[in-house]
N, C-alpha and C positions, 0 to 999 in steps of 0.2 A: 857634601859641600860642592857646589857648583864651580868650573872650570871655565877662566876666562883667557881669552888670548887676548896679546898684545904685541902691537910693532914698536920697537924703538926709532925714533927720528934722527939720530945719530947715527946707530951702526946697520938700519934698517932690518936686523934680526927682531922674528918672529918668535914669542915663546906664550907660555902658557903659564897659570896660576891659579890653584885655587885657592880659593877665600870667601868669606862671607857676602851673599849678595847685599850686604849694608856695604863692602867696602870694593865693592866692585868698579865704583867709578873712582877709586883712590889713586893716587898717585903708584905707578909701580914704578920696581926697577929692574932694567932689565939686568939678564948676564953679565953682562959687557960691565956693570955700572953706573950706568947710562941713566938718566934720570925722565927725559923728554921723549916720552913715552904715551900712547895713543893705544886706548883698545878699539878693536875690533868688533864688527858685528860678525856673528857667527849666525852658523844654520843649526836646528837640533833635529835629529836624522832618528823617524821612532820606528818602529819595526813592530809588525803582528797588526791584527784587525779585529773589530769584534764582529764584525760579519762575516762570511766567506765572501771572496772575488768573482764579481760577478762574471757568467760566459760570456763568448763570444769577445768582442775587441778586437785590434789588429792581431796581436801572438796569439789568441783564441781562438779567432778565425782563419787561423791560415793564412792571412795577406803577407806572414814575415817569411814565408817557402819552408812552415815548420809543418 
């Protein structure tokens, strides 16, 4: 089940929830119980590759003094 964060406009606390992406744009609440409440756009951070990384670049080549 996919993780959605959200600011409350009242106490400005950031929190998180997961739930259905059908109810993702649903009304949450926060901790506080706080009703006026806004989600956030997040980033999704993936990791691995199906190719190997190519050589050479700036850490590749040496420009970073490695």
């Amino acid at each position: 089940m996919p993780t959605y964060a959200y600011r409350c406009r009242d106490c400005t606390e950031t929190f998180e929830l997961q739930r259905p992406m059908s109810e993702s744009g649903s009304p949450a609440l926060c901790p506080g119980g706080h009703t006026d409440t806004v989600k956030l756009l997040t980033t999704v951070a993936l990791t691995g590759s199906a190719a190997p990384a190519p050589s050479g670049g700036c850490c590749g080549g040496g420009c970073c003094g490695g």
